[in-house]
N, C-alpha and C positions, 0 to 999 in steps of 0.2 A: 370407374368413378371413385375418387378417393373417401376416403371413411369424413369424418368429423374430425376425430382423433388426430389423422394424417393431415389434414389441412389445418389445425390448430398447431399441430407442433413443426408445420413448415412457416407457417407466420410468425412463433415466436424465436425459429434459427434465423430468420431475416430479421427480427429487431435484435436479437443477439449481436447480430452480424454490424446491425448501421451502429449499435452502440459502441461497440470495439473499435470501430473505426474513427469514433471523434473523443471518445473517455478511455481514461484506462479503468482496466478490470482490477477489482480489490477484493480477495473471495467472492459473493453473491450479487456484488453491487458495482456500481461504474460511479466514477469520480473526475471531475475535472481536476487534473493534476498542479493546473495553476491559478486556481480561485478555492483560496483557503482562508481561515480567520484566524491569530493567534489573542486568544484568550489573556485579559490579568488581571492580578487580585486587584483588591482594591485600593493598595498603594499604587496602581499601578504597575506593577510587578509581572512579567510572565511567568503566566503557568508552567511554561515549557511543554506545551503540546499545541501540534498545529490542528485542526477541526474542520473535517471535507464533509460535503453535501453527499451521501452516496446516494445514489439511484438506484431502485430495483423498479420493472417494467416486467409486466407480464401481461400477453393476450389470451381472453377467456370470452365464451361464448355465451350469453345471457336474452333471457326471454321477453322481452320488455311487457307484452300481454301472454295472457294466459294461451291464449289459439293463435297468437302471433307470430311470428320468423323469429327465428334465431339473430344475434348481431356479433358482429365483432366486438369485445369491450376492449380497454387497456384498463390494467390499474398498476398505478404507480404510485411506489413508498418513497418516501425519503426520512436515510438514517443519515445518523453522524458517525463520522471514521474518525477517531484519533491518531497522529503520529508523533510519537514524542520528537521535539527540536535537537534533544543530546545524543550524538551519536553512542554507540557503544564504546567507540573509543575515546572519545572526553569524557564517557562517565569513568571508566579506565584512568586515564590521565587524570582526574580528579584538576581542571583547570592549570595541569601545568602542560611544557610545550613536547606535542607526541613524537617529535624528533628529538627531544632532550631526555626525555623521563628515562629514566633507566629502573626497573623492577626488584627486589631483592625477591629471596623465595618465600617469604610471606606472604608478599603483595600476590605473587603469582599462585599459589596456593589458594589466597582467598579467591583470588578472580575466576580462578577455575570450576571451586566450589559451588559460587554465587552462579552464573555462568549456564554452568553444567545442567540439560536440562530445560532451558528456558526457553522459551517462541521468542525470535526476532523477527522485526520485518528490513526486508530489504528497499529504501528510500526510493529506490530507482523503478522499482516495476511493483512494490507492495504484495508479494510476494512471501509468507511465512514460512518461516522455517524451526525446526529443532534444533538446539545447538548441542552437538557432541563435544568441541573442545575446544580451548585456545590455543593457538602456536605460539610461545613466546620466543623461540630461538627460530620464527621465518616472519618475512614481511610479502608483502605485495610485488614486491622489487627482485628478492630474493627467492621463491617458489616459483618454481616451472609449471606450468600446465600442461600435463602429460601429449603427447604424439603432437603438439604445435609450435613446441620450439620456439619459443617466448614464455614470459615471467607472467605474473596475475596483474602485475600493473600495466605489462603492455597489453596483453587481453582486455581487459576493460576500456585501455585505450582506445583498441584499433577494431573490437571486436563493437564496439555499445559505445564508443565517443563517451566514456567518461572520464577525464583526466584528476585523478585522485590528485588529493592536495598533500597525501604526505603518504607515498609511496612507499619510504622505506621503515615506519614506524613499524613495529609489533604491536599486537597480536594480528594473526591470520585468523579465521573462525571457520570453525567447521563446523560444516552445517548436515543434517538429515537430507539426504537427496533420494531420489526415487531406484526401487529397489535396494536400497540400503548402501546406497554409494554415499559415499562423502565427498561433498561439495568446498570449495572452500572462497571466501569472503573477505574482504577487505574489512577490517573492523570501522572503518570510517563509513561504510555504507548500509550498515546495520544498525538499528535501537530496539530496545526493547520491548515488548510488548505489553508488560503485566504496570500496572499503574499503581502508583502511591497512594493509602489509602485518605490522605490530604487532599490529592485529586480526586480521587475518589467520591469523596462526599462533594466536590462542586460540578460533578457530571449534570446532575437535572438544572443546572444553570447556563454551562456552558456545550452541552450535548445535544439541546430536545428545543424542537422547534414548533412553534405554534401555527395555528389553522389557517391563518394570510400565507404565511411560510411554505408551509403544503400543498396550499390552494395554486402558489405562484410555481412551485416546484411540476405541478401537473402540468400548467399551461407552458411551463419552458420544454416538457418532454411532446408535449402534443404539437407545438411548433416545429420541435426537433424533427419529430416525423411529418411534416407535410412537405411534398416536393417540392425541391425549390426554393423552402422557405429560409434557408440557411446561406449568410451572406458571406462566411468563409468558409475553408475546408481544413482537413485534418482534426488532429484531437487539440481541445480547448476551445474548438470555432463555435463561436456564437449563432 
């Protein structure tokens, strides 16, 4: 007969499980990748950050009377994710064209410095990383990916269907990979993590959601789990 324990943490690998399969995973929390809001000032203006609904879910066992059964509960949060709009590489480019720009060794010095150091996230899976360095003498086009015999730009192509829009621009970015390998990045599929502190101060306006908000956020994840009740499939399905 299984403990409490044991059957609490096989309930919550199966809503781990249904949620992976319709959100994508953003460290702790799941996000519908294609229902976002982008924020602007009050000229209208964007902020330049996109703003996801994340969901965290978790099942926990609560006593509703004192001498009464145990139940299943859920509770569910909902945060706000930010991702910035600017890749790493037009903040690089600074608005000019990333197959024109050409670098002198200042530019590339500073990039390196600023850079060096910093959490990105990658656009495509949200996904963090550490950045060890930039390439400015390889591109996506030009770097092999070791024992596969194709370049990073046909990789991403053929491996993940995503066809970069400017291939052979530099920087390449390398990234902190697991056990200390270096990963390396298209710089058009990375932004930064750390926020301006301009945005900064309009986070509790544009971050933080109120109690209808929340309230609707439970009843979308409570639907989400009843069989059946979900009129499409895959990740985004309603």
């Amino acid at each position: 007969v299984p403990t409490r324990e044991t059957f609490l943490a096989y309930c919550n690998v199966a809503l781990q499980r249904a949620m992976e399969e319709r959100m994508a995973r953003w460290g702790r929390e799941y996000i519908d990748p294609k229902n976002f809001a982008e924020p602007k000032d009050k000229f209208g203006n964007s902020l330049g950050v996109r703003v996801f609904r994340a969901y965290t879910c978790e099942f926990g066992l609560h006593r509703p009377k004192v001498q009464g059964p145990l139940s299943l509960t859920l509770t569910v949060d909902l945060r706000a994710k930010l991702l910035r709009t600017k890749s790493l590489l037009e903040q690089i480019c600074e608005g000019g064209d990333p197959n024109a720009v050409r670098y002198d060794d200042r530019q590339v010095s500073q990039a390196k410095r600023f850079w060096s150091g910093e959490v990105v996230i990658c656009t495509y899976d949200k996904k963090c990383y550490s950045v060890i360095d930039l390439l400015f003498d390889k591109s996506p086009a030009t770097m092999p990916v070791p024992d596969l015999g194709m370049s990073h730009a046909e990789y991403f192509s053929k491996r993940k269907n995503i066809v970069l829009k400017y291939p052979s621009a530099p920087p390449l970015v390398a990234v902190l990979g697991r056990n200390n390998s270096r990963i390396y990045i298209p710089a058009e599929l990375v932004c930064g993590n750390e926020l301006e502190p301009r945005l900064k101060q309009q986070l509790p306006l544009i971050a933080s959601f109120k109690p209808p908000e929340r309230h609707a956020a439970i009843e979308e994840m409570k639907r989400f789990l009843q069989p059946n009740a979900q009129k499409t499939r895959g990740r985004g399905g309603g």
